[in-house]
N, CA, C and O atoms as CSV, one atom per row, in Angstrom:
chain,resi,resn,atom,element,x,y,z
A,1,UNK,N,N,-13.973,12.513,-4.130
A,1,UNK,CA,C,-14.113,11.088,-3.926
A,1,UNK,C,C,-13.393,10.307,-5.020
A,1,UNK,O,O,-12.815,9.239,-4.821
A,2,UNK,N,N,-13.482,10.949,-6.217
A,2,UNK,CA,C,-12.531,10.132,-7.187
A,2,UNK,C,C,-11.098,9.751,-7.344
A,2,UNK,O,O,-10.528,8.865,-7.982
A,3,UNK,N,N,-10.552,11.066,-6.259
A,3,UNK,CA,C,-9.239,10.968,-6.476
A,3,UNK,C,C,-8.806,10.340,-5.239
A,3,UNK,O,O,-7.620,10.168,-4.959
A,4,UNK,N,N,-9.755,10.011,-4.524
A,4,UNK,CA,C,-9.576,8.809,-3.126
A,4,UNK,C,C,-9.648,7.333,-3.507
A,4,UNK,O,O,-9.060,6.407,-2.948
A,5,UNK,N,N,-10.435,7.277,-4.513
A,5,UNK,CA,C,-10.894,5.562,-5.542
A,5,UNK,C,C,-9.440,5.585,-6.063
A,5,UNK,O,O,-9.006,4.433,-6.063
A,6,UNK,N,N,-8.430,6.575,-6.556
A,6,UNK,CA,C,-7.604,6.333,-7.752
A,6,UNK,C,C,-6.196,6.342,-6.730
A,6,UNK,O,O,-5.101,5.958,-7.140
A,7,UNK,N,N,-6.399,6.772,-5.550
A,7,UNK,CA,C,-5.389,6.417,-4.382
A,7,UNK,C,C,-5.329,5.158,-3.769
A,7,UNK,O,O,-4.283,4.517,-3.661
A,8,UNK,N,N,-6.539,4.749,-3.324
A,8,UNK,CA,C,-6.922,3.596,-3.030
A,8,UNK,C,C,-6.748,2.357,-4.158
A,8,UNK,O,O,-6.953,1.205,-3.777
A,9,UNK,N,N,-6.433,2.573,-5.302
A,9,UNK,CA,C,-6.613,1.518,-6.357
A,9,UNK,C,C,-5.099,1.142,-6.402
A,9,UNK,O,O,-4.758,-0.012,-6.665
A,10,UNK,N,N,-4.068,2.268,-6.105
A,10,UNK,CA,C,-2.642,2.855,-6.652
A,10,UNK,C,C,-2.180,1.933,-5.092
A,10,UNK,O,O,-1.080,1.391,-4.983
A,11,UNK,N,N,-2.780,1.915,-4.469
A,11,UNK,CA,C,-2.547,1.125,-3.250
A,11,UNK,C,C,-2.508,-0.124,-2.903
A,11,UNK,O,O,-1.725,-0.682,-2.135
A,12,UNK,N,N,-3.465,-0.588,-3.552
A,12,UNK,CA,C,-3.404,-2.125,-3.315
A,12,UNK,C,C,-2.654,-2.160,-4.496
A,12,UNK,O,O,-1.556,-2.570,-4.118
A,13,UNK,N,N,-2.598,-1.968,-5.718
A,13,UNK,CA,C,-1.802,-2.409,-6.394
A,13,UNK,C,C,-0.072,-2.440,-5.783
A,13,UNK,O,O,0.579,-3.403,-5.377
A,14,UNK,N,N,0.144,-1.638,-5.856
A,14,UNK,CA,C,1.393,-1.445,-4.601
A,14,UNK,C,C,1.250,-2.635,-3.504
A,14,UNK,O,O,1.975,-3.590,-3.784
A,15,UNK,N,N,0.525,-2.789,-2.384
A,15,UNK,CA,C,0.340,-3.504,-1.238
A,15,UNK,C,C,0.661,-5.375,-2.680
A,15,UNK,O,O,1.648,-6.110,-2.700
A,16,UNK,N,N,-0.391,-5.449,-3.411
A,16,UNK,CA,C,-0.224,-6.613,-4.515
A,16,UNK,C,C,1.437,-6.374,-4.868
A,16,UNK,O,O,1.884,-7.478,-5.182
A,17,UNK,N,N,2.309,-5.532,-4.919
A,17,UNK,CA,C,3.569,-5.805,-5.841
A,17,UNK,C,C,4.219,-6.114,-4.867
A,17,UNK,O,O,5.123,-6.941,-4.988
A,18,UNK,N,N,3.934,-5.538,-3.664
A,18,UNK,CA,C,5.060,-6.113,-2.224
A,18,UNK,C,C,4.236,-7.675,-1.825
A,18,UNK,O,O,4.327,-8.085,-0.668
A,19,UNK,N,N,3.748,-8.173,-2.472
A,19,UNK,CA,C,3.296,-9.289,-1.451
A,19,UNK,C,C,3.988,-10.140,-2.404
A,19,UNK,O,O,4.892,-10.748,-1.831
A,20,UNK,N,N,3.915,-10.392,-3.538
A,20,UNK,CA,C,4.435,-10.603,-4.577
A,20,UNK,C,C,6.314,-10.408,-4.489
A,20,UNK,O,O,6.965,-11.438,-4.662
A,21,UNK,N,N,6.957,-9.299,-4.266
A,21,UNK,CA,C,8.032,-9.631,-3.794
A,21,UNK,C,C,8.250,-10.621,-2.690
A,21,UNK,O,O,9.154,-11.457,-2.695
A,22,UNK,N,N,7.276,-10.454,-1.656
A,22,UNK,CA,C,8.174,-11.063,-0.311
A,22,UNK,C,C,7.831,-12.304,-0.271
A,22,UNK,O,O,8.387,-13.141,0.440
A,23,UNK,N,N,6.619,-12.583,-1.249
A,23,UNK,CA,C,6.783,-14.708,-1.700
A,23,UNK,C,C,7.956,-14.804,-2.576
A,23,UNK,O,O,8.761,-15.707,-2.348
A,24,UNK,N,N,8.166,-13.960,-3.585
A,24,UNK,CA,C,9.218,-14.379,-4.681
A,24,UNK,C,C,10.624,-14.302,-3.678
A,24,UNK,O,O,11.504,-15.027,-4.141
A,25,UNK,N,N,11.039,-13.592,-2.411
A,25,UNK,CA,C,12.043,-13.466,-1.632
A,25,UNK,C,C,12.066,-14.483,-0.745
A,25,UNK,O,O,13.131,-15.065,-0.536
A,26,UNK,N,N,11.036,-14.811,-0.163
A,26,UNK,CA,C,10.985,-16.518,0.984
A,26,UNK,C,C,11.230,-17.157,0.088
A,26,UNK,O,O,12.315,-17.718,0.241
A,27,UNK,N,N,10.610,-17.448,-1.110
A,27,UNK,CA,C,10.700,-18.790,-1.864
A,27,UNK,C,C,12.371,-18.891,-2.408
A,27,UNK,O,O,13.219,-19.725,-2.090
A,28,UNK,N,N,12.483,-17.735,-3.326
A,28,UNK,CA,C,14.182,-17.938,-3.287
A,28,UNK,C,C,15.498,-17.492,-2.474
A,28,UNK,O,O,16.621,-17.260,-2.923
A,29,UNK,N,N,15.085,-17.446,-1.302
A,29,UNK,CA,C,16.014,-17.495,0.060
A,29,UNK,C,C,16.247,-15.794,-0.396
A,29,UNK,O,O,17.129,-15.758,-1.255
A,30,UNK,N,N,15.968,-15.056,-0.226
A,30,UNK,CA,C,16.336,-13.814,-1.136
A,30,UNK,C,C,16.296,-12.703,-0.053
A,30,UNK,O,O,15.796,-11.657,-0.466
A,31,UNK,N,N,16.703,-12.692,1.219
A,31,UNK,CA,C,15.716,-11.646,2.301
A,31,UNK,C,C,15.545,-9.920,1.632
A,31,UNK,O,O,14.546,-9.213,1.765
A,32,UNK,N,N,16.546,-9.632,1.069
A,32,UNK,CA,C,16.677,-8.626,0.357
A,32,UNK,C,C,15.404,-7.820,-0.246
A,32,UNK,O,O,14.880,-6.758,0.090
A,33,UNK,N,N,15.130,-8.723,-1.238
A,33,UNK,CA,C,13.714,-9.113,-2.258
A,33,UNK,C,C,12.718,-8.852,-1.175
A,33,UNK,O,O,12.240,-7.729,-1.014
A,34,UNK,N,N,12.279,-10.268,-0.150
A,34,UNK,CA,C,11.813,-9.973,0.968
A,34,UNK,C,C,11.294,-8.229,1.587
A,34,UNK,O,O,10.289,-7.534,1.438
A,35,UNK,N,N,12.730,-8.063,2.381
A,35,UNK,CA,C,12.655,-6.960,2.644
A,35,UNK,C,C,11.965,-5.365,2.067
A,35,UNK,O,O,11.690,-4.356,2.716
A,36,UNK,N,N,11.871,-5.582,0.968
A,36,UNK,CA,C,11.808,-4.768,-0.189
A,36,UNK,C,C,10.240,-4.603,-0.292
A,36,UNK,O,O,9.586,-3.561,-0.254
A,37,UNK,N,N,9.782,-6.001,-0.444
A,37,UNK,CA,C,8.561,-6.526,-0.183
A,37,UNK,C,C,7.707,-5.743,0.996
A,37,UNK,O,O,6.928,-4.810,0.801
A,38,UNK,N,N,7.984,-6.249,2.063
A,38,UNK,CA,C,7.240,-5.681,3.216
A,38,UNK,C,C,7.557,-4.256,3.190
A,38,UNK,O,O,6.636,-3.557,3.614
A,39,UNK,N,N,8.683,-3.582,2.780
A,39,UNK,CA,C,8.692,-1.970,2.610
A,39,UNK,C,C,7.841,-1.779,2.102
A,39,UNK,O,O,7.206,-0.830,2.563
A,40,UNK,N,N,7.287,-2.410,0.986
A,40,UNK,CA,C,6.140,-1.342,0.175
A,40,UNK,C,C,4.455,-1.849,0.661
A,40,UNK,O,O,3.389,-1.240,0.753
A,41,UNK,N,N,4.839,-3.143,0.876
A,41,UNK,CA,C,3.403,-2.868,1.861
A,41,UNK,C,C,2.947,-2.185,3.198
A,41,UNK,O,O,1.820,-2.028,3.670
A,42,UNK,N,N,4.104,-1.856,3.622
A,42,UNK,CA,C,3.606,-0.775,4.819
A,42,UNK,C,C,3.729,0.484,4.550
A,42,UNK,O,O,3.276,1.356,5.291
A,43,UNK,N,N,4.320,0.706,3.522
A,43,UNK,CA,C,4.353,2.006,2.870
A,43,UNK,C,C,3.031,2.349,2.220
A,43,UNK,O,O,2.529,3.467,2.107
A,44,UNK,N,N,2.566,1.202,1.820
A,44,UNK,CA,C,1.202,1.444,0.975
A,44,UNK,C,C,-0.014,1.463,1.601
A,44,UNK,O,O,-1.097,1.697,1.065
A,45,UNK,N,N,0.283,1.100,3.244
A,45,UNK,CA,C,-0.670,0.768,3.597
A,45,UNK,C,C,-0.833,1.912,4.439
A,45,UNK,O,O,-1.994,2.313,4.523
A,46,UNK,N,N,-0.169,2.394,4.934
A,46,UNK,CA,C,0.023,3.711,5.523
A,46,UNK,C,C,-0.363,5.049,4.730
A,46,UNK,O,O,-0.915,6.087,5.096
A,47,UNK,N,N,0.141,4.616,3.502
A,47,UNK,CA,C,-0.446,5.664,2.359
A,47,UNK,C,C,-2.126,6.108,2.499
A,47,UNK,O,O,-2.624,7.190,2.809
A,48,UNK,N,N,-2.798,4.723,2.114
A,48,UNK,CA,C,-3.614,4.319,1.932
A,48,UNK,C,C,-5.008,4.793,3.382
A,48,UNK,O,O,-6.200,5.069,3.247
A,49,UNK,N,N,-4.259,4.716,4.473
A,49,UNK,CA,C,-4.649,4.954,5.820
A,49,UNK,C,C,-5.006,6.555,5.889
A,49,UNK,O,O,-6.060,7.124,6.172
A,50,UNK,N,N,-3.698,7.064,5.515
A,50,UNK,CA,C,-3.731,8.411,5.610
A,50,UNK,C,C,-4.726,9.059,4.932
A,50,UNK,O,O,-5.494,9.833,5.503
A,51,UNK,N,N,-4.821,8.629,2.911
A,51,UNK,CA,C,-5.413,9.678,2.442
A,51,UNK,C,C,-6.879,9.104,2.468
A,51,UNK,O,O,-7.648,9.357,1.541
A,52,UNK,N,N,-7.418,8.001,3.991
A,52,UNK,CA,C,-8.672,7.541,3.730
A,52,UNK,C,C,-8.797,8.343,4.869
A,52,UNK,O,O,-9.991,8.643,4.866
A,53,UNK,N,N,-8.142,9.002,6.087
A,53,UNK,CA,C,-8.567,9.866,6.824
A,53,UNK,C,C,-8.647,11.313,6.391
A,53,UNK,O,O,-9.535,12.058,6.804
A,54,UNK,N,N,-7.909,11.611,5.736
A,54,UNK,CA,C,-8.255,13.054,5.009
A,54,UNK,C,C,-9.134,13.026,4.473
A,54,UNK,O,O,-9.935,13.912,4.772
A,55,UNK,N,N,-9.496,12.183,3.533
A,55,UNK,CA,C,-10.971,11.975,2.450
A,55,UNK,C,C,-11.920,12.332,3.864
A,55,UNK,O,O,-12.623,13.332,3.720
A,56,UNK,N,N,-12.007,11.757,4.979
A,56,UNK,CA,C,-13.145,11.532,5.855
A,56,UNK,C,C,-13.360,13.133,6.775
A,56,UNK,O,O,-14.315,13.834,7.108
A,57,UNK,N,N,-11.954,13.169,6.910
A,57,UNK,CA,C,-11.731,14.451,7.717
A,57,UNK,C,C,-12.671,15.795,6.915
A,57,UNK,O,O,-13.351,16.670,7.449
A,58,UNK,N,N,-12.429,15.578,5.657
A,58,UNK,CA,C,-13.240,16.817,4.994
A,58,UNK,C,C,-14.434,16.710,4.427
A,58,UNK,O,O,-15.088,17.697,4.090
A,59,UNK,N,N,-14.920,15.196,4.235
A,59,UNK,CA,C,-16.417,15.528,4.484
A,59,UNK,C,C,-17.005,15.249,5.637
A,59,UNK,O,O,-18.113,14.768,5.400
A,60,UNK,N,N,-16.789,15.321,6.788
A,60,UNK,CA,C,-17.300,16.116,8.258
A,60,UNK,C,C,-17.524,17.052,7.751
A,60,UNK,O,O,-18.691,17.416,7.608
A,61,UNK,N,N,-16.272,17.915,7.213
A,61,UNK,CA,C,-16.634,19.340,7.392
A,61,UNK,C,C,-17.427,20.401,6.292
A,61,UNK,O,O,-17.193,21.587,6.057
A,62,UNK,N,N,-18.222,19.691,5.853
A,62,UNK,CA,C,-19.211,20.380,5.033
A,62,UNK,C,C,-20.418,20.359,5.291
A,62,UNK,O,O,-21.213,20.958,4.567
Protein backbone atom coordinates (compact mmCIF):
# COMPACT_ATOMS: atom_id res chain seq x y z
CA UNK A 1 0.00 0.00 0.00
CA UNK A 2 2.87 2.37 0.47
CA UNK A 3 4.33 2.11 -2.66
CA UNK A 4 0.72 2.83 -4.23
CA UNK A 5 0.53 6.32 -1.81
CA UNK A 6 4.18 7.14 -3.34
CA UNK A 7 2.78 6.39 -7.04
CA UNK A 8 -0.20 8.13 -6.52
CA UNK A 9 1.61 11.26 -4.95
CA UNK A 10 4.39 11.05 -8.09
CA UNK A 11 1.14 11.45 -10.05
CA UNK A 12 -0.60 14.23 -9.31
CA UNK A 13 2.42 15.93 -8.95
CA UNK A 14 3.06 15.16 -12.60
CA UNK A 15 -0.87 15.61 -13.58
CA UNK A 16 0.03 19.46 -11.32
CA UNK A 17 3.28 20.05 -13.75
CA UNK A 18 1.16 19.40 -16.99
CA UNK A 19 -1.64 21.62 -15.95
CA UNK A 20 0.75 24.16 -15.18
CA UNK A 21 2.37 23.83 -18.61
CA UNK A 22 -0.80 23.94 -20.65
CA UNK A 23 -1.96 27.42 -18.74
CA UNK A 24 1.66 28.72 -19.13
CA UNK A 25 1.15 27.47 -23.16
CA UNK A 26 -2.64 29.09 -23.73
CA UNK A 27 -1.58 32.08 -21.93
CA UNK A 28 1.61 32.60 -24.05
CA UNK A 29 0.17 31.44 -27.42
CA UNK A 30 2.78 28.59 -27.02
CA UNK A 31 0.77 25.28 -28.39
CA UNK A 32 3.98 23.43 -28.11
CA UNK A 33 4.27 24.11 -24.20
CA UNK A 34 0.52 23.33 -24.39
CA UNK A 35 0.93 20.20 -26.01
CA UNK A 36 3.56 19.01 -23.73
CA UNK A 37 1.20 19.86 -21.03
CA UNK A 38 -1.69 17.61 -21.80
CA UNK A 39 1.05 14.78 -22.67
CA UNK A 40 1.87 14.48 -19.20
CA UNK A 41 -1.42 14.65 -17.85
CA UNK A 42 -2.68 11.76 -19.64
CA UNK A 43 0.33 10.08 -19.18
CA UNK A 44 -0.05 10.54 -15.51
CA UNK A 45 -3.26 9.81 -15.39
CA UNK A 46 -3.14 6.62 -17.02
CA UNK A 47 -0.17 5.85 -14.88
CA UNK A 48 -1.99 6.50 -12.01
CA UNK A 49 -5.19 4.32 -13.29
CA UNK A 50 -3.13 1.46 -13.93
CA UNK A 51 -1.05 1.04 -10.77
CA UNK A 52 -4.55 1.79 -8.77
CA UNK A 53 -5.87 -1.38 -10.56
CA UNK A 54 -3.01 -3.58 -9.81
CA UNK A 55 -2.88 -2.32 -6.13
CA UNK A 56 -6.74 -3.60 -6.20
CA UNK A 57 -6.22 -6.58 -8.39
CA UNK A 58 -3.93 -8.13 -5.63
CA UNK A 59 -5.68 -7.50 -2.70
CA UNK A 60 -8.73 -9.55 -4.04
CA UNK A 61 -6.40 -12.03 -4.11
CA UNK A 62 -5.47 -12.74 -0.66
Amino acid sequence: MKSFLAILVAALAVIGLGLTLAMAGEAGDAPGLALIGIVLITGAYTFAVRAAYRAGKTQGQR
